[in-house]
N, C-alpha and C positions, 0 to 999 in steps of 0.2 A: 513447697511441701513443708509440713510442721514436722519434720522428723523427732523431733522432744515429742509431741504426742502417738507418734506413731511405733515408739519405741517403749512408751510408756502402758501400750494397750499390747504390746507383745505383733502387734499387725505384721512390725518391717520382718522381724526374726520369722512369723509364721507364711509370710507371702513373698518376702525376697523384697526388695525396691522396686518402681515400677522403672521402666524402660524412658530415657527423654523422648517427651514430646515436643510438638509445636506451637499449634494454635492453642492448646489446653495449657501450657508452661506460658502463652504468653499471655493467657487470659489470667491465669494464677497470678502474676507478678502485679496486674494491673486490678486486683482485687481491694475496695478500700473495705478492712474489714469495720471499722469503727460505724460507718452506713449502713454496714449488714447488722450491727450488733442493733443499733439505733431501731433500723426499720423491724427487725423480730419482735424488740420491745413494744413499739407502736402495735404493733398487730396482736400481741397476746397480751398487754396488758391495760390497753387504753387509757384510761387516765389515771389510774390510781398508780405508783411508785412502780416502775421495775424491780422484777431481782434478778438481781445483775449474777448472782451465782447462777443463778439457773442460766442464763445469756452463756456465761463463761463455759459451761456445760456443754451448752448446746456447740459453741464455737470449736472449742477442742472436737467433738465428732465429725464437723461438718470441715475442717480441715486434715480430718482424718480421711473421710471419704475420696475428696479431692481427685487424688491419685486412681480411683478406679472412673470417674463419670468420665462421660464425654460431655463436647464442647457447648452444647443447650442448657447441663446443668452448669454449669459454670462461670456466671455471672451474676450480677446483687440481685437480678429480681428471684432467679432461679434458685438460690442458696437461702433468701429469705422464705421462698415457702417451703424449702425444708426445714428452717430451722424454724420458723413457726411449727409446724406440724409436731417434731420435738419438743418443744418447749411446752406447747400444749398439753404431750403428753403424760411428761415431768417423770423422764427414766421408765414409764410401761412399755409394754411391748409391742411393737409395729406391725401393723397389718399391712403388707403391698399387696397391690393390685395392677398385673401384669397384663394389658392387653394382647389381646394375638390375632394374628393376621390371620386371613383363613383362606388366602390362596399362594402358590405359589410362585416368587420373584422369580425370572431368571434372569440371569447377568450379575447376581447379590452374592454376599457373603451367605444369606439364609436362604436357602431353597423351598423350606417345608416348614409347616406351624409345627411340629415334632423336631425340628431343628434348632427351632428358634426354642423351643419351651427349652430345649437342650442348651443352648447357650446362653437363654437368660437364669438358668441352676447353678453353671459353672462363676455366674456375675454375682448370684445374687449371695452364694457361700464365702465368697470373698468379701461383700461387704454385712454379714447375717450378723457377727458380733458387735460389730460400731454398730447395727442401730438396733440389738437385739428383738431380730424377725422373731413373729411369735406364731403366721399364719401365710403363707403364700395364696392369691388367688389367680390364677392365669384363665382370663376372660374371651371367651370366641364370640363371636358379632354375630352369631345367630338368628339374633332379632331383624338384622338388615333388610328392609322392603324388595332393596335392588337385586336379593340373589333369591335366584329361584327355589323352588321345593326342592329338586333334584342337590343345587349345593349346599342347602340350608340341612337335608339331611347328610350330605359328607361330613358336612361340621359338627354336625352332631355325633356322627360316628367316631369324627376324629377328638372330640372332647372326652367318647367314653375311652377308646384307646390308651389318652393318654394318662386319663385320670386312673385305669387299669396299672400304670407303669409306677405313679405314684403312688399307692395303696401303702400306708404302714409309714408314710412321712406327715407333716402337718402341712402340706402344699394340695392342691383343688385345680380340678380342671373345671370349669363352671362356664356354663350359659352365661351370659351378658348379662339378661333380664333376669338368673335368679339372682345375684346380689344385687342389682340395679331394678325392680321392678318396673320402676317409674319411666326407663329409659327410650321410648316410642314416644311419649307424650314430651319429655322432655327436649329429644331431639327435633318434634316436629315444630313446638313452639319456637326455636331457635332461627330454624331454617326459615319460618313463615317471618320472623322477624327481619331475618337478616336479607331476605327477597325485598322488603318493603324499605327497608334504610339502612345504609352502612355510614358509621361517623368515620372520616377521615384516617384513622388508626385502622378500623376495621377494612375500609375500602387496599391500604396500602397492604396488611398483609393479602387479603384474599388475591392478588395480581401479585402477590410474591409464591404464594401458593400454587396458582395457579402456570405461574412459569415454572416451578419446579417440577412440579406433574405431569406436565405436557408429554414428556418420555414415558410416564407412566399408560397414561389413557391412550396414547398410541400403541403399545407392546398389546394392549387388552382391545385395540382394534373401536377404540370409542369417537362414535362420532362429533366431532368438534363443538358442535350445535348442543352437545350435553357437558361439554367440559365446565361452563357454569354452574351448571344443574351440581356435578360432582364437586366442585370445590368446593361448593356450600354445605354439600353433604357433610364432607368430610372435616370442616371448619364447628360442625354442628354436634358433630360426634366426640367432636375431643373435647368442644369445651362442654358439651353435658359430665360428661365423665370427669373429665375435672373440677366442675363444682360438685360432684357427688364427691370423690374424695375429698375434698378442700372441708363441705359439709361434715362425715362421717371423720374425719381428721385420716385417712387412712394416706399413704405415700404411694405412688406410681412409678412403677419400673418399664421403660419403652424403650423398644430398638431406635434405630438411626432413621426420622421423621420430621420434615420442618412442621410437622402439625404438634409437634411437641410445644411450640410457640403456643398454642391455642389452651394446652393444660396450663403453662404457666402463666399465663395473661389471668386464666379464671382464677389463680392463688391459690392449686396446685404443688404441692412438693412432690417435684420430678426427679427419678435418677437417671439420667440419660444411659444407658449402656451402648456404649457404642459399637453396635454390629449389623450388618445389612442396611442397605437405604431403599428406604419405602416412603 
């Protein structure tokens, strides 16, 4: 952890130190920031000279951060599209956009999409000043083919609910498709893609995917015969939405998901918070 930076933005005194971890303290140590500085630069500035102050900038927040992601965000590839995203910016104000589940886990930390909006508010005030948030949008999957009218209207009820609770902050409870318009066509050319060829990276995670889920699609009673069908779904979904942000330059706040791989493969700046596995 950079403690000179974190003392210097007032964070450690307004939040306390965070608690030792594990896998996140061992990922930290094993960070080469000099590849991260390098690859930002490559990505936002291409050929013409870096500015290495703006890099220095970006570094000091993203070692700021640190301390709240979990262990997704927390490696070069993961930390370079946040700090592209910021660098891009050049100090304006961060739009995230927070997916949400629209059923509920049990067995998880999160029970209910009002739980999780609930625990991604408490994440996301902790880290609002390092990357001065200037719009929250927390997104429901609405558009889904796979859930019927019956769910598609809970989801809907539960977006106006909670966007009712928000009223009077700069945070949004939103349909998928209205900030995403594109996002049906988007996900359908992906998945028609990825039926017809997976190149060897793509092949290894989808059977990485696919083993993680297996507990899932069984708790929801799915038949086997469709667990391909689903992983591709789901493989489909994240990486549209992630070249949408990656496009719009806007940053992504997701719970605890190995499809979080799939935002940051597309170039993606992801904050991992890490609560519930889904």
């Amino acid at each position: 952890m950079n403690t000179q930076a974190t003392e210097y933005f007032g964070w450690s005194e307004r939040y306390g130190l965070p608690k030792p971890r594990t896998i996140e303290t061992l990922q930290e140590k094993n960070l080469q920031w000099r590849r991260i500085r390098s690859a930002i630069a490559h990505k936002v500035s291409d050929y013409p000279p870096a500015d290495w102050g703006k890099i220095d900038a970006v570094e000091i927040r993203l070692r700021a951060l640190i301390p709240f992601l979990g262990y997704w965000s927390i490696n070069r590839k993961a930390l370079t599209g946040i700090g592209s995203n910021l660098a891009r910016l050049e100090g304006k104000p961060v739009t995230l956009l927070v997916p949400i589940c629209g059923y509920n886990e049990d067995g998880t930390k999160v029970s209910s999409a009002v739980k999780l909006v609930q625990s991604h508010l408490t994440f996301i005030e902790r880290v609002a000043d390092i990357l001065r948030i200037e719009r929250v949008q927390f997104l429901f999957p609405t558009h889904t083919a796979t859930k019927g009218p019956e769910e598609r209207q809970r989801l809907k009820d539960t977006v106006s609910e909670i966007q009712s609770r928000l009223v009077g902050s700069h945070h949004q409870a939103v349909s998928m498709e209205e900030v995403f318009p594109s996002i049906v066509e988007k996900e359908e050319a992906i998945k028609s893609d990825l039926k017809l060829t997976m190149n060897e990276e793509m092949l290894s995670l989808f059977k990485v995917l696919q083993t993680e889920r297996q507990h899932y699609y069984s708790r929801r009673s799915l038949p086997s015969e469709l667990w391909d069908e689903w992983t591709i779904k789901g493989i489909a979904e994240f990486t549209a939405l992630g070249r949408f942000a990656r496009e719009a330059n806007h940053l992504i706040c997701c719970h605890s998901t190995g499809r979080i791989r799939c935002l940051v493969k597309a170039g993606a700046g992801v904050l991992h918070n890490p609560i519930g596995i889904v």
